[in-house]
BAFIZA-391233 format. One record per atom (N, C-alpha, C): x, y, z. Coordinates in Angstrom, 1 decimal. Example, Ala and Ser with C-alpha at 12.3 -4.5 7.8 and 13.67 -1.06 7.14 Angstrom:
BAFIZA-391233
+--------+--------+--------+
:      X :      Y :      Z :
+--------+--------+--------+
:   13.2 :   -5.7 :    7.8 :
:   12.3 :   -4.5 :    7.8 :
:   13.2 :   -3.3 :    7.8 :
:   12.8 :   -2.2 :    7.1 :
:   13.7 :   -1.1 :    7.1 :
:   12.9 :    0.0 :    7.9 :
+--------+--------+--------+
***
This chain:
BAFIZA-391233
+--------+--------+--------+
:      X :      Y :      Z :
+--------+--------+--------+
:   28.3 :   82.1 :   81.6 :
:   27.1 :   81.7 :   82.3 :
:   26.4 :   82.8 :   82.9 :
:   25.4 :   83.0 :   83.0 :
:   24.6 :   84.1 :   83.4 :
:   24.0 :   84.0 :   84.7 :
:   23.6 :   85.2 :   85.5 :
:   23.5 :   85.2 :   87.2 :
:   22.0 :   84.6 :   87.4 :
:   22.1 :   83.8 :   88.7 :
:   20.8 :   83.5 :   89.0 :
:   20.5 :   84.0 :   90.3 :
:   19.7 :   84.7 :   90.3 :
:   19.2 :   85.0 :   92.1 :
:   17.9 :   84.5 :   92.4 :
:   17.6 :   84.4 :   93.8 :
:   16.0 :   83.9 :   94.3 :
:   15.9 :   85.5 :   94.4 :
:   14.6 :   85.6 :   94.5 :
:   13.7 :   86.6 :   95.2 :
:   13.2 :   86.1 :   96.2 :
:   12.8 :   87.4 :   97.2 :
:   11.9 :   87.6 :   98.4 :
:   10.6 :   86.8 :   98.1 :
:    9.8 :   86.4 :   96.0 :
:    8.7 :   86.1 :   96.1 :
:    8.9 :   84.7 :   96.0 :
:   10.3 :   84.3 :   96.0 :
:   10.2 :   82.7 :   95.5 :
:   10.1 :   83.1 :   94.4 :
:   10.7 :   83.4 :   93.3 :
:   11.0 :   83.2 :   92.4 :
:   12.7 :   83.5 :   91.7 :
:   12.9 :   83.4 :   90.5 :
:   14.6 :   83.4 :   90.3 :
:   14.4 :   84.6 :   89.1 :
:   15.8 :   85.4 :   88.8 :
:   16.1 :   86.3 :   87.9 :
:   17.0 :   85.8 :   87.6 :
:   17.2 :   85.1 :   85.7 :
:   18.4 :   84.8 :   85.1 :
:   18.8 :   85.9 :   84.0 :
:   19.8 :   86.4 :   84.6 :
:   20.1 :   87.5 :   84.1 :
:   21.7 :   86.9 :   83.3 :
:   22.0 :   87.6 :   81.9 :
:   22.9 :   86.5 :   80.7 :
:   23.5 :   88.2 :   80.3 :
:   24.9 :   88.4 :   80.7 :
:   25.3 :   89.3 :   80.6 :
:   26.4 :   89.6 :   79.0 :
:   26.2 :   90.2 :   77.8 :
:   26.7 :   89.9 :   76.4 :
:   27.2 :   91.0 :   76.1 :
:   28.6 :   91.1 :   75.8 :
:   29.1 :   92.0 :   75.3 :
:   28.5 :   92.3 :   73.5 :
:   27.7 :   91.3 :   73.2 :
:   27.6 :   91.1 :   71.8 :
:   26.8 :   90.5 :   71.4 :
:   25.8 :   90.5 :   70.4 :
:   24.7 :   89.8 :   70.3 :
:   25.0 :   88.7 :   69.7 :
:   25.3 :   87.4 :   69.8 :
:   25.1 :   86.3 :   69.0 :
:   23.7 :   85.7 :   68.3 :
:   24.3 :   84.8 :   67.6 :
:   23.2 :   84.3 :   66.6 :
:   22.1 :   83.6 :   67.5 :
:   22.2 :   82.5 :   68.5 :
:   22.0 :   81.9 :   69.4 :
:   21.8 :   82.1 :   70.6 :
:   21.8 :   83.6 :   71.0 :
:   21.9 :   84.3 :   72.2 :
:   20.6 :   83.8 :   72.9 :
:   19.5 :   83.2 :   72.5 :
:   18.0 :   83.5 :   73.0 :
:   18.2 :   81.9 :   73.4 :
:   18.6 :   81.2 :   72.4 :
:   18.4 :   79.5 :   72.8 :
:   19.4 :   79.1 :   73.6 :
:   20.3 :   79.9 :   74.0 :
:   21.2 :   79.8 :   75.2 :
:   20.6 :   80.0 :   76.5 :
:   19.9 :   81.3 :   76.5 :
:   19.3 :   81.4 :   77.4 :
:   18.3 :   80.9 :   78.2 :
:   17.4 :   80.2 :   77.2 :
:   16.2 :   79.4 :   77.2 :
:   16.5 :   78.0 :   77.4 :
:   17.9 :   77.4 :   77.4 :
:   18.8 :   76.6 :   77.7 :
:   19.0 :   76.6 :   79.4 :
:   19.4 :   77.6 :   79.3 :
:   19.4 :   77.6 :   81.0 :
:   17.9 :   77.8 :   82.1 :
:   17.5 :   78.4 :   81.0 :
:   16.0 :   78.9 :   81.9 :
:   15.4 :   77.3 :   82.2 :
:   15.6 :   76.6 :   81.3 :
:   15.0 :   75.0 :   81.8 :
:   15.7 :   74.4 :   82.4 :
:   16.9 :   74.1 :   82.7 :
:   17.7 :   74.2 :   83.6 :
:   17.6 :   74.1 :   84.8 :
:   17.1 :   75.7 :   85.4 :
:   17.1 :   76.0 :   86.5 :
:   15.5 :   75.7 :   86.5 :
:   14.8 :   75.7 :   86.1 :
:   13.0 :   75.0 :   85.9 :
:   13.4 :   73.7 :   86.4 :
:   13.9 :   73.0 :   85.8 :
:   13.4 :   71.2 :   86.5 :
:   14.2 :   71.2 :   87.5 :
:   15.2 :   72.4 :   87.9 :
:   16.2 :   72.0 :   89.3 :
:   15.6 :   72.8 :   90.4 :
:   14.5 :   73.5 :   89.9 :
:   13.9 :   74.6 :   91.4 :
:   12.4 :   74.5 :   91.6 :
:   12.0 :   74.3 :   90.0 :
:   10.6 :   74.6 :   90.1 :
:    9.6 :   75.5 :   90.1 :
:   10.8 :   77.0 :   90.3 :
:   10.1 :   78.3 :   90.9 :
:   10.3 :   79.2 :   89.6 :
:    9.0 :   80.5 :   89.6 :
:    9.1 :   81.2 :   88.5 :
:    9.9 :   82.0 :   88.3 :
:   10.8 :   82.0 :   87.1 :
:   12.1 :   82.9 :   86.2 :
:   11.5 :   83.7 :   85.5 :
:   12.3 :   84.8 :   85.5 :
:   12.7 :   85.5 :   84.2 :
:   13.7 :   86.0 :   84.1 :
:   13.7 :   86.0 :   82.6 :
:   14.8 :   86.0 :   81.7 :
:   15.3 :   86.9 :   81.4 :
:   16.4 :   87.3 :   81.2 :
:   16.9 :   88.7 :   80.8 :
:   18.2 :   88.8 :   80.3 :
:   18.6 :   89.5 :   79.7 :
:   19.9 :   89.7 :   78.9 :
:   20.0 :   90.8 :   78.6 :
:   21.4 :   91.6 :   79.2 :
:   21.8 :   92.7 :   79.8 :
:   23.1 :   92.8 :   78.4 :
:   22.6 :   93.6 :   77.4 :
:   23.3 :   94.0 :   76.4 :
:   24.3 :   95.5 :   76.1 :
:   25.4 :   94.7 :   76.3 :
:   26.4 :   95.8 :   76.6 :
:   26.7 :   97.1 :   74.9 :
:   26.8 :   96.4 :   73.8 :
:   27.0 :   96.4 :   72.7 :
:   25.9 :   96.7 :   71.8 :
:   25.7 :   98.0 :   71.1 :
:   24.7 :   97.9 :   69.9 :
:   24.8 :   96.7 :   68.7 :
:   23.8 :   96.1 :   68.6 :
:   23.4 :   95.2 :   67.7 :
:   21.9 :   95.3 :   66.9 :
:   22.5 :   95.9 :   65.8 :
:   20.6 :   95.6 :   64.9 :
:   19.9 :   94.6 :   65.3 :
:   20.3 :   93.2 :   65.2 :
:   20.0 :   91.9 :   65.3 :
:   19.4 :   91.4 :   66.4 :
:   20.2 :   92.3 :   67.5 :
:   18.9 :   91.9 :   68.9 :
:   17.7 :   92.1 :   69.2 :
:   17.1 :   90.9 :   69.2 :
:   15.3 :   90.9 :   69.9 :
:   15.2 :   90.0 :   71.2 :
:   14.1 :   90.6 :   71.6 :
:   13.6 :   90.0 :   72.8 :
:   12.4 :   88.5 :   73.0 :
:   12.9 :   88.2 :   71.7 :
:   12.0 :   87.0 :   71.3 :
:   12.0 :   86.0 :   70.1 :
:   12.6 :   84.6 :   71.0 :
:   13.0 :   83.9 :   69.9 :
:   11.3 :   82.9 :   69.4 :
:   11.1 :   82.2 :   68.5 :
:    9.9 :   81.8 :   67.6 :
:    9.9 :   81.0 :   67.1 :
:    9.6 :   79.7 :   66.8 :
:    9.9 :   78.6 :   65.6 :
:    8.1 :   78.2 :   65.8 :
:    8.3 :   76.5 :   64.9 :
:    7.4 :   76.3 :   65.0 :
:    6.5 :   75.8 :   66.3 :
:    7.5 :   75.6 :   67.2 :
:    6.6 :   75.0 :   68.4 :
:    6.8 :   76.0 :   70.0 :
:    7.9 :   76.6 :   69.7 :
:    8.3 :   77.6 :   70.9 :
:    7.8 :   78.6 :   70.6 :
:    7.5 :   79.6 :   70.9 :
:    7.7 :   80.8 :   71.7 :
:    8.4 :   81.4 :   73.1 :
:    9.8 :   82.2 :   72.8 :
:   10.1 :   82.9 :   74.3 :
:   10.7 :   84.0 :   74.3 :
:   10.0 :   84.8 :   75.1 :
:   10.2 :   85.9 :   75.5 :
:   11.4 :   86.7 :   76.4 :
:   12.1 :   87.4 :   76.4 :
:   12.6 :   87.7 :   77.5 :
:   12.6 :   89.4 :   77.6 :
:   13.4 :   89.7 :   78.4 :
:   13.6 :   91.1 :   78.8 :
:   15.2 :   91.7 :   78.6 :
:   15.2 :   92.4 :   77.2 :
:   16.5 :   92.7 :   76.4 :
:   16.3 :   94.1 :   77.0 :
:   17.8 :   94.3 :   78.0 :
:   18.3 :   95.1 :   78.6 :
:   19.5 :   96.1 :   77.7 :
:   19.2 :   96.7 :   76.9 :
:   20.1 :   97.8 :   76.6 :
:   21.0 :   98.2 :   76.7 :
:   21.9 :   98.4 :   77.4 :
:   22.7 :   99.6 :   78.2 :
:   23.1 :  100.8 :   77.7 :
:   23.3 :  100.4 :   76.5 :
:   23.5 :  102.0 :   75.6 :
:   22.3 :  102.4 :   75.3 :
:   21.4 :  102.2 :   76.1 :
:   20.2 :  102.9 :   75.5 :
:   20.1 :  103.7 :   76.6 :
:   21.1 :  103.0 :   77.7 :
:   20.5 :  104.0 :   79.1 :
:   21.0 :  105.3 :   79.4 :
:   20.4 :  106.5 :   79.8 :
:   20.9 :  107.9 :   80.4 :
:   21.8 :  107.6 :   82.0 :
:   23.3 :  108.1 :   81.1 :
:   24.2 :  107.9 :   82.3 :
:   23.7 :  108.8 :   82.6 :
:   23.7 :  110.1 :   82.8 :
:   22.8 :  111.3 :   83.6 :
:   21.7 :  111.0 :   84.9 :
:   21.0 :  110.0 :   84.3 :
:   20.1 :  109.8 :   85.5 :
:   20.2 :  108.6 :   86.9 :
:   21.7 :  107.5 :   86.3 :
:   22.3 :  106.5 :   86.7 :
:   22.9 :  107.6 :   87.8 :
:   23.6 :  108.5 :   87.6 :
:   24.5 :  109.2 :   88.3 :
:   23.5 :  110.4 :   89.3 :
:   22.7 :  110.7 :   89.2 :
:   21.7 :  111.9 :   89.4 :
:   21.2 :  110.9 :   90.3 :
:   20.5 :  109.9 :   90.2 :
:   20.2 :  108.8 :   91.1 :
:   20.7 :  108.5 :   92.2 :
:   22.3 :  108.2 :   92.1 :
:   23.3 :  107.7 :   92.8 :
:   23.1 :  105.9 :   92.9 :
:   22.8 :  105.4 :   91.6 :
:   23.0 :  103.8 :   92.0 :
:   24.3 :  103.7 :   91.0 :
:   24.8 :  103.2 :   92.8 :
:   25.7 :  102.9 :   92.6 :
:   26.3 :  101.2 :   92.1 :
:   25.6 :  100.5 :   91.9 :
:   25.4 :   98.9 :   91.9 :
:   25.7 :   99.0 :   89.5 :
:   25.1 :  100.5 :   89.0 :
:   25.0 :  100.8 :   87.8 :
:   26.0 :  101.4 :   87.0 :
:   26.8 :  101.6 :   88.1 :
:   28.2 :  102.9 :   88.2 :
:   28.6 :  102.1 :   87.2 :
:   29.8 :  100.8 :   87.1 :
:   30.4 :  100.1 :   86.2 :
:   30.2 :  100.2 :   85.1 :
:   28.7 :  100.5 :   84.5 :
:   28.3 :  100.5 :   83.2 :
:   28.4 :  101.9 :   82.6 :
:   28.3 :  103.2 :   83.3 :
:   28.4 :  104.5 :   82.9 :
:   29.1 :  104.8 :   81.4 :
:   30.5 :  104.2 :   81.3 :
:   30.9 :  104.2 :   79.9 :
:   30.0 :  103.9 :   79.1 :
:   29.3 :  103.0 :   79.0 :
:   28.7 :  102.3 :   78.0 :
:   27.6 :  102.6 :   77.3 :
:   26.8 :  103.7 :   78.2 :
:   26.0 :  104.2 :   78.7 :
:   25.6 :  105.5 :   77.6 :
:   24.5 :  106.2 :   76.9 :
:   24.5 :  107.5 :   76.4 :
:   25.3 :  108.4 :   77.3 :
:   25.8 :  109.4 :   77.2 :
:   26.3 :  110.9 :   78.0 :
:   27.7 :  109.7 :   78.9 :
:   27.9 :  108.6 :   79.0 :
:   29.0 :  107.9 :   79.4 :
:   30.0 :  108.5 :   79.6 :
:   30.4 :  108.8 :   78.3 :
:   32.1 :  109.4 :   78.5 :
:   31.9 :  111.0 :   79.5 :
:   31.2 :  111.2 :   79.0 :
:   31.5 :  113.0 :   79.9 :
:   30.9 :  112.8 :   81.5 :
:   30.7 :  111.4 :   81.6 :
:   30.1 :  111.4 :   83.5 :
:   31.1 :  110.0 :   84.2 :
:   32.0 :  109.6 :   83.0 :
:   32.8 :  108.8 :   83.8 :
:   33.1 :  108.9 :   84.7 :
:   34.3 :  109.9 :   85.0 :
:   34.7 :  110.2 :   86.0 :
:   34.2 :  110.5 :   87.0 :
:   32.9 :  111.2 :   87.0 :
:   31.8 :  111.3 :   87.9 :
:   31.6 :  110.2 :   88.6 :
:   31.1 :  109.1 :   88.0 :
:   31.0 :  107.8 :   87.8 :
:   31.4 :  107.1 :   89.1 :
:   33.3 :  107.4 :   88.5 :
:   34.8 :  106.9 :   88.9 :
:   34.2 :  107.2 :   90.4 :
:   34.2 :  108.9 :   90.6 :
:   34.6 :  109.2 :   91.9 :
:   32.9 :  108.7 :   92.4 :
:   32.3 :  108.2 :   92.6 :
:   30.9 :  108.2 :   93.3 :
:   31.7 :  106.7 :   93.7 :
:   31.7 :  105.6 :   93.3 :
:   32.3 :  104.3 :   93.6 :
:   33.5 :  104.6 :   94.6 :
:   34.5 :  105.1 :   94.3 :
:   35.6 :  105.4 :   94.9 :
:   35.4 :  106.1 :   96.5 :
:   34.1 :  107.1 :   96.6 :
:   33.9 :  107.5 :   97.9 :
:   32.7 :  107.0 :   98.5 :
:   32.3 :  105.9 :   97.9 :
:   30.6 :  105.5 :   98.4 :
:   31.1 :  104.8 :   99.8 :
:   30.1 :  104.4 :  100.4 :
:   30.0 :  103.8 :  101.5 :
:   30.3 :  101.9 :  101.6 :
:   30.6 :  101.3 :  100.5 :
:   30.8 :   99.8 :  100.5 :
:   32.1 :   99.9 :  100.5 :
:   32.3 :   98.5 :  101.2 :
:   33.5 :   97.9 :  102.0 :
:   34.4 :   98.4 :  100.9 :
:   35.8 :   98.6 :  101.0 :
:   36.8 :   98.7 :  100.1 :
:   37.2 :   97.7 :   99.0 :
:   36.8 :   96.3 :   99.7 :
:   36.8 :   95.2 :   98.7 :
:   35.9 :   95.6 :   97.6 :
:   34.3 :   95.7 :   98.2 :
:   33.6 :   95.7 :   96.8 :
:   34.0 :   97.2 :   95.6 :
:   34.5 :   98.1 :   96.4 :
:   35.0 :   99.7 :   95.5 :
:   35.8 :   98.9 :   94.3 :
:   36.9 :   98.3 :   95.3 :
:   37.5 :   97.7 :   94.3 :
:   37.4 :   96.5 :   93.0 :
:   35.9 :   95.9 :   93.4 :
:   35.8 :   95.0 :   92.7 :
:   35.0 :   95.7 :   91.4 :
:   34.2 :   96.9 :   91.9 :
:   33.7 :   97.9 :   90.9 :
:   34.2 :   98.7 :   90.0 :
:   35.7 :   98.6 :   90.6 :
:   36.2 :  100.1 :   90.0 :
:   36.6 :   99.1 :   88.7 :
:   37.2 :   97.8 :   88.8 :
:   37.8 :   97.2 :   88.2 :
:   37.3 :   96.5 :   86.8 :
:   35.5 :   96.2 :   87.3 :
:   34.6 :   96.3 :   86.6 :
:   34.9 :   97.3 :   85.3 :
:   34.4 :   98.5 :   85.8 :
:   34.4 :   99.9 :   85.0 :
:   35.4 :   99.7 :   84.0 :
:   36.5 :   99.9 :   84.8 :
:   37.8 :   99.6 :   83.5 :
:   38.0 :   98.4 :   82.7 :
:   37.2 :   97.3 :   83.1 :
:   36.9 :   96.0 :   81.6 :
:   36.2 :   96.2 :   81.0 :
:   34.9 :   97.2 :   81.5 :
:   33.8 :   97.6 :   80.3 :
:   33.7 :   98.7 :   79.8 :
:   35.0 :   99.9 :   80.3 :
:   35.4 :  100.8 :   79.3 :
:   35.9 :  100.2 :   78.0 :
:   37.1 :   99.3 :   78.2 :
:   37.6 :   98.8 :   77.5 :
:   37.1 :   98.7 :   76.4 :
:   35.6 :   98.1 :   75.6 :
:   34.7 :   97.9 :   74.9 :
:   34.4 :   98.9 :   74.1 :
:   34.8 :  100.4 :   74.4 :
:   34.9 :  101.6 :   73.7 :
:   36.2 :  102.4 :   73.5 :
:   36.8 :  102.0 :   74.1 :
:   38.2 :  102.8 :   74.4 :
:   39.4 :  102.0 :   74.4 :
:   40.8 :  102.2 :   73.7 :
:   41.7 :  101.8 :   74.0 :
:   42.4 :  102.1 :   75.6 :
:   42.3 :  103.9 :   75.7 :
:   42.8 :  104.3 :   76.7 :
:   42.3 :  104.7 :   78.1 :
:   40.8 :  104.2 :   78.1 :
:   39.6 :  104.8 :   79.3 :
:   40.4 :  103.6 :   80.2 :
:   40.7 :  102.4 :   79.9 :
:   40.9 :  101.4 :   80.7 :
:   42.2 :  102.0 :   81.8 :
:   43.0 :  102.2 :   81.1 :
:   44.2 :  103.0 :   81.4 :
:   44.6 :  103.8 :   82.3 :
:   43.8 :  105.1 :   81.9 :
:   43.6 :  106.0 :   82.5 :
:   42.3 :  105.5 :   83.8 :
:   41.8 :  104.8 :   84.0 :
:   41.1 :  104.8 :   85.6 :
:   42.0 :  103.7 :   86.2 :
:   43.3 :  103.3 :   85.5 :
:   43.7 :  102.7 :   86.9 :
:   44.9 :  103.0 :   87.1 :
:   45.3 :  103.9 :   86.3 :
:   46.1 :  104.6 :   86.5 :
:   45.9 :  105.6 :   88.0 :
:   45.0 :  106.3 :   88.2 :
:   44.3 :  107.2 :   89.0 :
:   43.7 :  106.2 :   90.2 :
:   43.3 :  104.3 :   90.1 :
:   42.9 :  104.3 :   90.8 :
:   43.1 :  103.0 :   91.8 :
:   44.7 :  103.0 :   91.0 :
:   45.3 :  101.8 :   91.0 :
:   45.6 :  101.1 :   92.8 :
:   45.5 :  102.0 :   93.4 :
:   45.7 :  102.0 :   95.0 :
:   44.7 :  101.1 :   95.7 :
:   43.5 :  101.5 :   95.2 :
:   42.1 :  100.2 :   95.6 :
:   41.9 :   99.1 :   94.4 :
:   42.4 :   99.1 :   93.3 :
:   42.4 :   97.7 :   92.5 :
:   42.8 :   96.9 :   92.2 :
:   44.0 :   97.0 :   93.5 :
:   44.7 :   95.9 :   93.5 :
:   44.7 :   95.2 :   95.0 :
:   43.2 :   95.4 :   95.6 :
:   42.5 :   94.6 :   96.2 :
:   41.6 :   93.7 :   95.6 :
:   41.5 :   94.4 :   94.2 :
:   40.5 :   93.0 :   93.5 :
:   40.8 :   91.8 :   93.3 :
:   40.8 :   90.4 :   93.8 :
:   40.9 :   89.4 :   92.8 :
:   40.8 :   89.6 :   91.5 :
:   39.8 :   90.3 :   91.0 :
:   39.5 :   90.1 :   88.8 :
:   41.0 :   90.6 :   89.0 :
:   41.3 :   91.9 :   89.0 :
:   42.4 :   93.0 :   88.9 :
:   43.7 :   91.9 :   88.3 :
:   43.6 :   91.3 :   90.0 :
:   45.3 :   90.4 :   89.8 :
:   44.9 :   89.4 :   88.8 :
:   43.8 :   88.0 :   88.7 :
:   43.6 :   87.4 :   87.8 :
:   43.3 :   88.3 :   86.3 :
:   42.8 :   89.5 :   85.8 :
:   43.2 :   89.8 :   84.6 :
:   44.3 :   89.8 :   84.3 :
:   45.4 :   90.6 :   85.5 :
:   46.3 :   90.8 :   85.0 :
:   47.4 :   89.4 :   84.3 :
:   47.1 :   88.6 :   85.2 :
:   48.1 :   87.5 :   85.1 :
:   47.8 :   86.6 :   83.9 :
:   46.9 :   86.4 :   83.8 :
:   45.8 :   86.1 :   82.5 :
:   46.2 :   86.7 :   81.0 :
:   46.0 :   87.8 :   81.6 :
:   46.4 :   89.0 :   80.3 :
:   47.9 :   88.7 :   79.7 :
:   49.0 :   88.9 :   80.6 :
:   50.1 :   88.8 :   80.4 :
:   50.5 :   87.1 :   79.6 :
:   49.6 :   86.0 :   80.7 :
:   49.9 :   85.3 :   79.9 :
:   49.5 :   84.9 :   78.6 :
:   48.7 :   85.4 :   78.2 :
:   47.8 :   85.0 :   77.0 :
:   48.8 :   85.8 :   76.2 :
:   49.1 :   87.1 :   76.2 :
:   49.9 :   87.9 :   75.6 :
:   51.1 :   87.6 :   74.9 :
:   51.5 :   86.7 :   75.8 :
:   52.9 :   86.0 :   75.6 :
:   52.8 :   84.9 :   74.6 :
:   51.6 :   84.4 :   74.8 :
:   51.2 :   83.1 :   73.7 :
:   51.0 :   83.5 :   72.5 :
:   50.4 :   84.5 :   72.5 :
:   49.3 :   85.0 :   71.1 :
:   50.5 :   86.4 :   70.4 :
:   51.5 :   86.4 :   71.4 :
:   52.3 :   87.5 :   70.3 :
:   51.8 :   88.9 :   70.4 :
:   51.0 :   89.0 :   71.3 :
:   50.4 :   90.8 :   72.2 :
:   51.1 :   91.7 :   72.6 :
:   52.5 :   91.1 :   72.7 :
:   53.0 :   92.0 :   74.2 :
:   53.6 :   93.5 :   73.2 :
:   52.9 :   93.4 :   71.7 :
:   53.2 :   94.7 :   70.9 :
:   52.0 :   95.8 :   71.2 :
:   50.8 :   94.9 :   72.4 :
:   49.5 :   95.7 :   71.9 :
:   50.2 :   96.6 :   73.6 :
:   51.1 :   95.7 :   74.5 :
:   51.5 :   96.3 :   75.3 :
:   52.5 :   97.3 :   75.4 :
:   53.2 :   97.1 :   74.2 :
:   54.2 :   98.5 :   74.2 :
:   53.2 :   99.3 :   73.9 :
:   52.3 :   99.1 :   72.8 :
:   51.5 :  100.5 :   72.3 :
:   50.6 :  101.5 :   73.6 :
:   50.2 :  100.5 :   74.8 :
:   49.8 :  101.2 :   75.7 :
:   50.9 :  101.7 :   76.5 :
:   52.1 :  101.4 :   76.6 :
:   52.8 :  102.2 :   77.2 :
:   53.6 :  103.3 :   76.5 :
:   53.5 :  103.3 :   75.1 :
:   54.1 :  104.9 :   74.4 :
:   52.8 :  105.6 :   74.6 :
:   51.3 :  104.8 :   74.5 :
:   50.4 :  106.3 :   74.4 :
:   50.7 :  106.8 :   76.1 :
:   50.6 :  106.2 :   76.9 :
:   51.1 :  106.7 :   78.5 :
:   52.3 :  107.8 :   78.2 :
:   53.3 :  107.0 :   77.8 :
:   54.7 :  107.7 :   77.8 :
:   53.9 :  109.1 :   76.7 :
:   54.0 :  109.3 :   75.7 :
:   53.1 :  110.6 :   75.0 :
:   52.3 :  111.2 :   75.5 :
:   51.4 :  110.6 :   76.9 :
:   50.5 :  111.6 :   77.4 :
:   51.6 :  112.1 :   78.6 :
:   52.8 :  111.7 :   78.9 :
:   52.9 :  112.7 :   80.1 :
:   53.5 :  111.9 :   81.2 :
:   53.0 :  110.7 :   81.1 :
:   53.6 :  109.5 :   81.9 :
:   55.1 :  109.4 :   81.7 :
:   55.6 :  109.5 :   83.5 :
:   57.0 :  108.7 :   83.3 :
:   57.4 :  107.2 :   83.3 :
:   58.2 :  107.3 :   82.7 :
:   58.5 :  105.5 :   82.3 :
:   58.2 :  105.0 :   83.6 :
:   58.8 :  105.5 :   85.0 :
:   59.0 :  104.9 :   86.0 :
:   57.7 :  104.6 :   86.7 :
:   56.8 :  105.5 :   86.4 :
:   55.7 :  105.9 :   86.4 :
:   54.8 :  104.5 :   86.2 :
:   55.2 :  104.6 :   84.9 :
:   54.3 :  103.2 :   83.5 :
:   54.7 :  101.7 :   84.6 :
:   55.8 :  101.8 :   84.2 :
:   56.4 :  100.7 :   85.2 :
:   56.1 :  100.4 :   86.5 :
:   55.3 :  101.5 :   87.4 :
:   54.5 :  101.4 :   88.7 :
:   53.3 :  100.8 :   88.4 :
:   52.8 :  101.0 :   87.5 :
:   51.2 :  101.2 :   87.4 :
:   51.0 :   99.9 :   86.7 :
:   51.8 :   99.7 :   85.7 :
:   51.5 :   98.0 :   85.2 :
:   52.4 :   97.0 :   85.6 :
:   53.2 :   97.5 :   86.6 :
:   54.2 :   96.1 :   87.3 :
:   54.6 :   95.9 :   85.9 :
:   55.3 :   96.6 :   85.8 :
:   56.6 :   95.8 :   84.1 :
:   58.1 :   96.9 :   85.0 :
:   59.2 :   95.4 :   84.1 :
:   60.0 :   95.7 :   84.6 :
:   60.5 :   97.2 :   83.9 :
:   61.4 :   98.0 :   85.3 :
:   61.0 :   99.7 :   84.6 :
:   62.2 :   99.4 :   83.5 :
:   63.2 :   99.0 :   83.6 :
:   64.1 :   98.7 :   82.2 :
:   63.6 :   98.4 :   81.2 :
:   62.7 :   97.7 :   81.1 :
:   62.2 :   97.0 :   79.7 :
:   61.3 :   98.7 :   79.3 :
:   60.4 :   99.3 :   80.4 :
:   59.6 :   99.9 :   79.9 :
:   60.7 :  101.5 :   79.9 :
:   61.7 :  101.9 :   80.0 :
:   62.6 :  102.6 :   80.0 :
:   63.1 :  102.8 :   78.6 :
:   63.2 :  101.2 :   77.8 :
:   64.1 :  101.0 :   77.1 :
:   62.8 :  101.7 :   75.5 :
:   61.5 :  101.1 :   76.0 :
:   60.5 :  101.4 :   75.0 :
:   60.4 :  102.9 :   74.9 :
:   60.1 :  103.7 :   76.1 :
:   60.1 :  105.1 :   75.7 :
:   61.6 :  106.0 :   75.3 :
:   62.2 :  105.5 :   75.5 :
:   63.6 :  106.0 :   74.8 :
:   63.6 :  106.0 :   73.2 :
:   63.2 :  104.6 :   72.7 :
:   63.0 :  104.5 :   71.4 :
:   61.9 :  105.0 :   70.9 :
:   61.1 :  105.2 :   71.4 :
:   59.8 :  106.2 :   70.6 :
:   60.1 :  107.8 :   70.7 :
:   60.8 :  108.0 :   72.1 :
:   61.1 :  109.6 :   72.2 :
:   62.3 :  109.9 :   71.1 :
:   63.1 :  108.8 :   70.6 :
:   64.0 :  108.9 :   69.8 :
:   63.8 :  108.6 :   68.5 :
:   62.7 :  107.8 :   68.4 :
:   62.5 :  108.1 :   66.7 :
:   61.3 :  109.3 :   66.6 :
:   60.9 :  109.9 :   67.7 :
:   60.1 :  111.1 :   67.3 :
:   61.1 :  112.5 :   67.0 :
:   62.2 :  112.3 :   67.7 :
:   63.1 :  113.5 :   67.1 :
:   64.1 :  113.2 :   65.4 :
:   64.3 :  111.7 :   65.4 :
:   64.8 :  111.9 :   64.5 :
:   64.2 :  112.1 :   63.4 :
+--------+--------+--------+
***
């Protein structure tokens, strides 16, 4: 479902946030934009904030009797450089995703982590970041909560991913995608006990994994 705010002019911003461009992306939106038309009455616009390169994305759907417009937001089109040079911080979360992304992450990381909003919201940002690294990276996710794990586990998303995560994992037969993240940890340097801090698993089970990778790497 995509965000709706009023404005100061009386009017609304529906903003439809896509990791990916679907086929249907525009009649979804235009779905809602009527919607909130016969429930407000006040002037919208539309927009869709695209996380993902897609050929296929336009800013204007067309048949024979519609026409609509909206305002197709990029993100990888945007200069992390100037996001960060700026200091908006409300834009920080997206930095990965971002042109120059990867080499201003951390930049990124730490501007969120020492800004001036409540600890709740750091946290609900930092947490951000690391679901929308994810989208490029197996290990970006990893590594920022690894480092940042102390304020993200004030987030609500934080604990509902996690518990979410694990359970779904369990269902669908994942919990191999979770050893994998804990040998690349255990190979970068990470102690088991370590791994076991940082993703709440029990340290035996994750003990038992890096023994067996440290031991079929020697044999």
């Amino acid at each position: 479902m995509p965000r709706v705010a009023a404005t100061a002019t009386a009017s609304i911003v529906l903003l439809e946030l896509k990791s990916s461009w679907e086929k249907d992306s525009l009649l979804q939106v235009l779905e809602y934009r009527i919607r909130n038309l016969l429930k407000f009455h006040l002037p919208i616009t539309s927009c869709i904030l695209l996380l993902k390169p897609c050929s296929d994305a336009t800013d204007c759907y067309e048949d024979h009797e519609v026409r609509f417009q909206i305002r197709l937001l990029r993100v990888y089109e945007f200069d992390a450089r100037e996001i960060v040079q700026r200091g908006l911080t409300c834009m920080m979360p997206f930095v990965p995703l971002m042109r120059h992304g990867r080499e201003l992450l951390y930049k990124a990381e730490e501007m969120i982590y020492h800004s001036s909003m409540n600890r709740r919201d750091r946290a609900d940002m930092l947490t951000s970041m690391a679901i929308l690294s994810g989208l490029i990276s197996d290990s970006l996710p990893i590594e920022i909560i690894r480092r940042r794990r102390d304020i993200m586990i004030e987030s609500a998303a934080y604990d509902i991913i996690k518990r979410e995560g694990y359970e779904e994992g369990m269902e669908k037969g994942l919990e191999k995608g979770l050893e994998r993240a804990i040998r690349k940890m255990f190979l970068k340097g990470v102690a088991p006990s370590e791994i076991a801090r940082l993703l709440e698993l029990d340290p035996a089970m994750v003990q038992e994994i890096c023994m067996a990778d440290d031991n079929g790497r020697k044999g």
